[in-house]
C-alpha positions as CSV (number, residue, x, y, z in Angstrom):
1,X,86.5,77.5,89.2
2,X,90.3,79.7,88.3
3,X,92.0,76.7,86.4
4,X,95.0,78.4,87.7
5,X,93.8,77.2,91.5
6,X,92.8,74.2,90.1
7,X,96.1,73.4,88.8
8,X,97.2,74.4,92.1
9,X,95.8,71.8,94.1
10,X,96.5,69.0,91.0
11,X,100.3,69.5,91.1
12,X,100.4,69.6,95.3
13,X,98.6,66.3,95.0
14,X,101.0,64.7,92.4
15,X,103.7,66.1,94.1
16,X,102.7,64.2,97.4
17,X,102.5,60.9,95.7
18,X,105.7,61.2,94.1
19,X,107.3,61.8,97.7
20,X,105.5,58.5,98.5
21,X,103.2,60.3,101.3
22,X,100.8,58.1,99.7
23,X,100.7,55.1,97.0
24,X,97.1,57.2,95.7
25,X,94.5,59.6,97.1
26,X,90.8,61.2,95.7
27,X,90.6,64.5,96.7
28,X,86.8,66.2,96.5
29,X,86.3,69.3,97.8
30,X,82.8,70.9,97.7
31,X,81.1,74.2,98.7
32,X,77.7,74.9,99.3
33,X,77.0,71.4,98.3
34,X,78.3,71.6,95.3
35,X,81.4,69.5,94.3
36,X,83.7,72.1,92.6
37,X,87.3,70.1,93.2
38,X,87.3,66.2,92.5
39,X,90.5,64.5,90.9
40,X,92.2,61.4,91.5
41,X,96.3,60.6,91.9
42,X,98.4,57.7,91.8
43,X,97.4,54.3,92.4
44,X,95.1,52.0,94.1
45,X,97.1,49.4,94.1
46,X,101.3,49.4,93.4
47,X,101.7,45.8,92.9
48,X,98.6,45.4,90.4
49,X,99.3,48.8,88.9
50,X,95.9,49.8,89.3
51,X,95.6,53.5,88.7
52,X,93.2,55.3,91.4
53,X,89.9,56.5,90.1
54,X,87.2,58.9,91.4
55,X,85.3,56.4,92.4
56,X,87.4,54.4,94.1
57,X,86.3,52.5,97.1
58,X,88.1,53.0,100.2
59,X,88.3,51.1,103.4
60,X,87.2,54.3,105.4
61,X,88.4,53.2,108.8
62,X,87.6,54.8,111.5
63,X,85.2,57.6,109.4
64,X,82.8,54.3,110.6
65,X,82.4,55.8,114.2
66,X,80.9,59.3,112.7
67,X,79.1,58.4,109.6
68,X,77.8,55.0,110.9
69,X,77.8,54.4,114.8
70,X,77.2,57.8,115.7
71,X,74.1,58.7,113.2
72,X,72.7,55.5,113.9
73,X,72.8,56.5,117.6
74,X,71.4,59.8,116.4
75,X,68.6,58.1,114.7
76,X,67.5,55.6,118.2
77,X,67.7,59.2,120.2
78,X,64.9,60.8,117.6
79,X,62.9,58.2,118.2
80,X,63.2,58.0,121.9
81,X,64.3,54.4,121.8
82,X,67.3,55.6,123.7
83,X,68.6,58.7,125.1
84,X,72.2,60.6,125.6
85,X,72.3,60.2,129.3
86,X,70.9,56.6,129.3
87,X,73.9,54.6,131.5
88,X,75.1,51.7,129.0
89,X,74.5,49.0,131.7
90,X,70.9,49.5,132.0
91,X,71.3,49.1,128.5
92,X,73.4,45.9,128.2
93,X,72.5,42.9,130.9
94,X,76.6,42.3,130.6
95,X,77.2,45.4,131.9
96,X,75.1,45.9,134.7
97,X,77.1,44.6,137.1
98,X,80.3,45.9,136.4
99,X,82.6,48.9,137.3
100,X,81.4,50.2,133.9
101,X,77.4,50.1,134.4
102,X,77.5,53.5,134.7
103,X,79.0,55.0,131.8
104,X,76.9,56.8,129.2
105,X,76.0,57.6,126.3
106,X,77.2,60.6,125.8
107,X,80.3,59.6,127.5
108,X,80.6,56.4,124.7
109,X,80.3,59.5,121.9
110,X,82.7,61.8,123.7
111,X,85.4,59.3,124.0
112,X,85.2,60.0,128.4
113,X,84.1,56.6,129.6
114,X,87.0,55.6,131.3
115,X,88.0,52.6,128.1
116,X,91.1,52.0,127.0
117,X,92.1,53.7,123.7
118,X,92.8,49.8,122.0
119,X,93.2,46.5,122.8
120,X,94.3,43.5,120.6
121,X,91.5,41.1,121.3
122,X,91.9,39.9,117.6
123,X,95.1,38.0,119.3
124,X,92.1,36.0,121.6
125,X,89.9,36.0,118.9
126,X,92.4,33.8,116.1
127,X,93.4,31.7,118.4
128,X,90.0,30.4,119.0
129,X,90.5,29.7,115.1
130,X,87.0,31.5,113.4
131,X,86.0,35.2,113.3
132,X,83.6,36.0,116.1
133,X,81.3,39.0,117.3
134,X,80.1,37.0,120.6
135,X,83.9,36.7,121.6
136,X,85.1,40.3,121.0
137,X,81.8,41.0,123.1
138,X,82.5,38.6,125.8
139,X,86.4,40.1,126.0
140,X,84.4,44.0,126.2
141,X,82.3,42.7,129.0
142,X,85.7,42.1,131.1
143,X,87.6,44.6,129.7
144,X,88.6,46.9,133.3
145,X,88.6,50.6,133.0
146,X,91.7,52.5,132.5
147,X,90.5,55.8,133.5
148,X,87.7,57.3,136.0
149,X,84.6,57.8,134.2
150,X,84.0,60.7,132.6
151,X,87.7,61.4,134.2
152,X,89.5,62.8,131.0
153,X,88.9,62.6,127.2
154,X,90.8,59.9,125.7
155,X,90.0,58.3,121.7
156,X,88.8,55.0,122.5
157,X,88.1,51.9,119.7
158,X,85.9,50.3,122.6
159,X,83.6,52.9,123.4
160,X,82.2,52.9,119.7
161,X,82.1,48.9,120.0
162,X,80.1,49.2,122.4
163,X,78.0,51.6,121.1
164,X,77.4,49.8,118.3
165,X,76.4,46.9,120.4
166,X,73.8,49.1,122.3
167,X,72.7,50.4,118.9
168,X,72.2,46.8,117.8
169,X,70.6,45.5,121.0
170,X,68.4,48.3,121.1
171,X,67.2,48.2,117.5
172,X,67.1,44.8,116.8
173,X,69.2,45.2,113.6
174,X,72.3,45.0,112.7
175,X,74.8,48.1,112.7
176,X,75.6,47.6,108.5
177,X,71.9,46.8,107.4
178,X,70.6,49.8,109.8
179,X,72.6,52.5,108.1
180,X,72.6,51.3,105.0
181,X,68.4,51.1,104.8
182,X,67.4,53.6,107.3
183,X,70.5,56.5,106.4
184,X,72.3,55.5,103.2
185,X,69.8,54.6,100.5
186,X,67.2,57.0,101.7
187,X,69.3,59.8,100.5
188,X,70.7,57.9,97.4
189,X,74.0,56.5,98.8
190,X,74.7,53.3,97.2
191,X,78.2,53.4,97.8
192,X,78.3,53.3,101.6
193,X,78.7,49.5,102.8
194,X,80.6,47.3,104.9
195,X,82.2,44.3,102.6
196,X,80.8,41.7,104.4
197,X,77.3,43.0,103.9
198,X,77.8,43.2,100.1
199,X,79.0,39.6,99.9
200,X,76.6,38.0,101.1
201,X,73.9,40.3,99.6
202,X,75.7,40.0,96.1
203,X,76.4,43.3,95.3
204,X,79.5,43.5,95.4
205,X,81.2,41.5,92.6
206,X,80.7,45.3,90.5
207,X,83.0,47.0,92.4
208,X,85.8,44.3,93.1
209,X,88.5,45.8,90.6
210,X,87.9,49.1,92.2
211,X,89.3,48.9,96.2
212,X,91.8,50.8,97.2
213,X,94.3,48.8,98.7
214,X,95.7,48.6,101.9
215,X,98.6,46.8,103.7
216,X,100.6,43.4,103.1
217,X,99.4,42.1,105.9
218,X,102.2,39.9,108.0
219,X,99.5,37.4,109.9
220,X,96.8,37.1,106.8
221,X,99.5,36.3,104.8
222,X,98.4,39.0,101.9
223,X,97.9,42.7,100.4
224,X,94.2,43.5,101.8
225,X,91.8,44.7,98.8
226,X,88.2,44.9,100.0
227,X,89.0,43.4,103.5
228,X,88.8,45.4,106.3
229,X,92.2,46.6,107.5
230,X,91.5,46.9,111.3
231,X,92.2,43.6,113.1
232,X,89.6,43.8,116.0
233,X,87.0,44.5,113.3
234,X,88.3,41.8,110.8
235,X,88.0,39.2,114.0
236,X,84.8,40.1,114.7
237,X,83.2,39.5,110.9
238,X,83.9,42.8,109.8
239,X,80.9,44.9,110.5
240,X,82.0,46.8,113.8
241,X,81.2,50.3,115.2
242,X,84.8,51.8,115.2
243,X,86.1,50.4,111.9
244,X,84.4,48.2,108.8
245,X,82.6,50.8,106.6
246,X,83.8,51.8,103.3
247,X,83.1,53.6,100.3
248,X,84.1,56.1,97.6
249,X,84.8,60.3,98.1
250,X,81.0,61.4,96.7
251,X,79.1,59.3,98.6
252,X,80.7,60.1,101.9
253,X,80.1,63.8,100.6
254,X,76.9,63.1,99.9
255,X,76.2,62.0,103.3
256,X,78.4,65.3,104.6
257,X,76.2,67.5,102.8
258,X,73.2,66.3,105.1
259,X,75.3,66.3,107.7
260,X,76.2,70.3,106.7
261,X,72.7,71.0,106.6
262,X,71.8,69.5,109.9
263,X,74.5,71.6,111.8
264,X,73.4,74.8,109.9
265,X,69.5,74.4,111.3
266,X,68.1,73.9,107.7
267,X,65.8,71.1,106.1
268,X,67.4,67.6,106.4
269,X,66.2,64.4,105.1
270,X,67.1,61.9,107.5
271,X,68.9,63.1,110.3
272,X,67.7,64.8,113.0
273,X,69.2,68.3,113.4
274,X,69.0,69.2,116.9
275,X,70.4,66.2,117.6
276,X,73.4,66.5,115.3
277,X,73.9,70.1,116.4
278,X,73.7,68.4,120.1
279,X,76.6,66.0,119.0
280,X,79.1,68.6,117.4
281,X,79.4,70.6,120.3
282,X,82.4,69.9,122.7
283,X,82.2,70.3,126.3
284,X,84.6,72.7,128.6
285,X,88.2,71.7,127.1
286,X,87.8,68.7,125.6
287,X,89.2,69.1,121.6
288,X,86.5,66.1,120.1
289,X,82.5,66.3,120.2
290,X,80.6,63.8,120.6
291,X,81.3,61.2,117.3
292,X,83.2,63.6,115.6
293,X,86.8,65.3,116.0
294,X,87.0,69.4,115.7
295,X,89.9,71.3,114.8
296,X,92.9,71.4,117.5
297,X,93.9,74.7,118.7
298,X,97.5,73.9,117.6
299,X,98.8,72.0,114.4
300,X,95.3,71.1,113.6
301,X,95.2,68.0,110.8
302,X,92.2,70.6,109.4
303,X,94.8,73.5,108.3
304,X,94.6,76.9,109.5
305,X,91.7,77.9,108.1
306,X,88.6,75.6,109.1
307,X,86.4,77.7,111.8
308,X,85.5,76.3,115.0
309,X,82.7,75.5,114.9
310,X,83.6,72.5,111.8
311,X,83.4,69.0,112.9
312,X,85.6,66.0,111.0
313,X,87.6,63.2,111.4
314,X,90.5,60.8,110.0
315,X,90.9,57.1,109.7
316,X,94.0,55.2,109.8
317,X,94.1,54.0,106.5
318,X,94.5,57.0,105.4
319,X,90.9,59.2,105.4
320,X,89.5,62.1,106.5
321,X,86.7,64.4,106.0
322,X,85.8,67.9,107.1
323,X,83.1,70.1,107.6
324,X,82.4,74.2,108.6
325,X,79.1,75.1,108.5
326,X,79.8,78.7,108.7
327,X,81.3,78.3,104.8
328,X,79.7,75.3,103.8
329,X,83.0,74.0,102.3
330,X,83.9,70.6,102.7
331,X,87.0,68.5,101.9
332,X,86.9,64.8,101.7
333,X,90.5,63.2,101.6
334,X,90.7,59.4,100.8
335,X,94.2,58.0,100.6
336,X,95.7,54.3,101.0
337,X,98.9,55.4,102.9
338,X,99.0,52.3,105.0
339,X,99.3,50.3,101.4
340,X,101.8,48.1,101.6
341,X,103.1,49.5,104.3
342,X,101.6,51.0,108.1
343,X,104.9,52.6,108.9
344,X,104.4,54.8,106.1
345,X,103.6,58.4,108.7
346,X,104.2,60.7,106.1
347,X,100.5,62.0,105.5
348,X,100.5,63.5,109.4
349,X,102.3,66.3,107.7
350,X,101.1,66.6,104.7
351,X,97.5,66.8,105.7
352,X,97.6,70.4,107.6
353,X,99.3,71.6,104.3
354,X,96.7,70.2,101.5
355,X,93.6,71.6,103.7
356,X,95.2,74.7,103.8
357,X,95.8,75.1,99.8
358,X,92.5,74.1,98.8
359,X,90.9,76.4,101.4
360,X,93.3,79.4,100.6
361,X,92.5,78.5,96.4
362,X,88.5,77.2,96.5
363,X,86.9,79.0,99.0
C-alpha cells in the first residue's frame, strides 16, 4: 500500500480524536479479503488511560442484529426449520392471538412489522429488582403495534427481539451459544461473544484489560467496561437479538469476508448464499434489506463512493461496518463515542468523511 495514502487515513483519524469525535477508534479496511489498512487511535478508556489497541474489544451494539440474529435466521431457513414468509405467531404460542400473529419473517428482518422503533422496558424490568429474559418477553407479548403491518419501513429494537426469540424457540439453543458454535468458531472466530457467555464459560478473564469502554452510566452507578451498554439488553441478561454481541475489528472482518463471498455467489463456508443474497436485497423504496442497512440515496453514513448494491450497518456505541461486493472492499469502524458520554453526536459527521478518504486512497 502508497505510505503516502496510508498516512493519509492515520492523520484524519488522529485528527478526529483530537476534536473529541471519539475518545478512540480501530479502523481496518480490507480488499479482496485482504486486510491492507488496520491502525488504532486514542484510547479505550480516558479515565484509566488505556490506550486503544487493534485488538480491542468492542461492545458492537447493534452490529448484533446482522452478524448474529440475522445469520442465525439465515442458518434455521437452510435447514428448512423455518422459512421467510413463516407469520411469527404460528411461530410463538404468545403471539397467536394477538394483533401481531401475522407479522413475518421477512417483515421482522425488514424492519416493516408494524413495532415500535424502542421502548424502555428495562424501566419494568429493574423495578422488579433482577435481570430477566421471561419479563422483557412477557412486556413483547403486549407490546401494541404502532404501525399497520408491513405499513412503512421503520428501524425497530423489537423486531430483532423477537426474532431472536423465534430463533431460540425454534432451535432449542440459545441465540449467544448458536452463533458462536454453529457460525463463529467454524470459521475461526474466537473473538465474537456476548460477555455474559464468556463469564460463565471462563474465557473471558484474558481479555478483561482490553474493552473498549463505554458510558458513565447515571442508574448503574459506573463507566461500563465489558457490560453491555444497551439497557433493554442489560435487563434481559445481556444476550439479546438487537444488542449484546461484541468483539474486536478482525474478527468481525473475518465474518464480513464470508459474508462478501456469499453476496458475490462464490464458495462459502457456513452461510448459505442464496439466502444471504435473498437478505441484501431491498424491496420497492425501502433504504434497509432485510438485517442489514444499504447506502442512503442522500448523506449516506457509507460516503459517496460505496455502490449499491453494499450492505452495512452502525451501532450506537459507536460501530459500523461495510460491505460492496462489486469491489470487495470493506471498512470496519469500531469507536467508543458514547464513552463517558452519549451526547457526544459528533461521529454522525464524521463517518460520511472517513469512508470517503479511505475509499478515494485504498481502493
Amino acid at each position: 500500500m502508497n505510505t503516502g495514502r496510508s498516512d493519509k487515513i492515520i492523520k484524519f483519524m488522529e485528527n478526529a480524536v483530537l476534536d473529541a469525535v471519539f475518545p478512540g477508534a480501530v479502523l481496518l479496511c480490507g480488499l479482496d479479503r485482504e486486510i491492507i489498512f488496520h491502525q488504532a487511535f486514542g484510547h479505550a478508556d480516558i479515565f484509566e488511560k488505556r490506550p486503544m489497541h487493534r485488538d480491542t474489544i468492542f461492545d458492537l451494539a447493534s452490529l448484533t442484529k446482522p452478524l448474529a440474529t440475522t445469520l442465525a435466521i439465515a442458518k434455521l431457513v437452510e435447514e428448512g426449520s423455518i422459512f421467510p414468509d413463516l407469520a411469527m405467531g404460528s411461530v410463538l404460542p404468545e403471539f397467536a392471538s394477538t394483533e401481531k400473529s401475522g407479522i413475518t419473517i421477512d417483515m421482522l428482518l425488514r424492519h416493516r412489522s408494524g413495532l415500535a422503533a424502542h421502548r424502555k422496558y428495562y424501566r419494568e424490568i429493574m423495578q422488579a429488582g433482577r435481570q430477566s429474559q421471561p419479563m422483557l418477553r412477557t412486556l413483547l407479548a403486549r407490546e401494541p403495534l404502532e404501525y399497520g403491518i408491513d405499513e412503512c419501513q421503520v428501524y425497530s429494537d423489537l423486531g430483532f427481539m423477537v426474532l431472536s426469540w423465534i430463533a431460540e424457540h425454534v432451535s432449542g439453543i440459545r441465540l449467544d451459544r448458536f452463533v458462536r458454535e454453529r457460525i463463529y468458531l467454524p470459521l475461526g472466530i474466537e473473538r465474537l461473544f456476548f460477555p455474559e457467555t464468556a463469564r460463565r464459560d471462563f474465557f473471558i478473564s484474558e481479555y478483561n484489560n482490553n474493552f473498549a469502554s463505554t458510558q458513565k452510566c447515571p442508574w448503574r452507578r459506573k463507566v461500563l467496561t465489558g457490560e453491555v451498554d444497551d439497557e433493554n439488553a442489560w435487563a434481559a441478561g445481556g444476550i439479546e437479538g438487537h444488542a449484546g454481541l461484541f468483539g474486536d475489528a478482525q474478527s468481525v472482518f473475518m465474518l464480513c469476508c464470508e459474508i462478501l463471498d456469499a453476496l458475490k455467489g462464490e464458495r462459502t463456508k457456513v452461510l448459505p448464499a442464496r439466502i444471504i443474497q435473498q437478505f441484501a436485497s431491498r424491496k420497492d423504496t425501502d433504504e434497509m434489506a432485510a438485517g442489514f442497512d444499504t447506502p442512503s440515496k442522500q448523506n449516506s453514513s457509507s460516503g459517496r463512493y460505496f455502490s449499491g448494491s453494499s450492505i452495512g450497518h452502525l451501532g450506537f456505541t459507536g460501530t459500523s461496518f461495510w460491505i460492496d461486493p462489486e469491489t470487495s472492499f470493506v471498512v470496519i469502524l469500531l469507536t467508543n463515542r458514547v464513552h463517558p458520554s452519549r451526547s457526544n453526536q459528533a461521529i454522525r459527521r464524521l463517518r460520511p468523511e472517513i469512508h470517503d478518504i479511505v475509499y478515494t486512497q485504498l481502493v
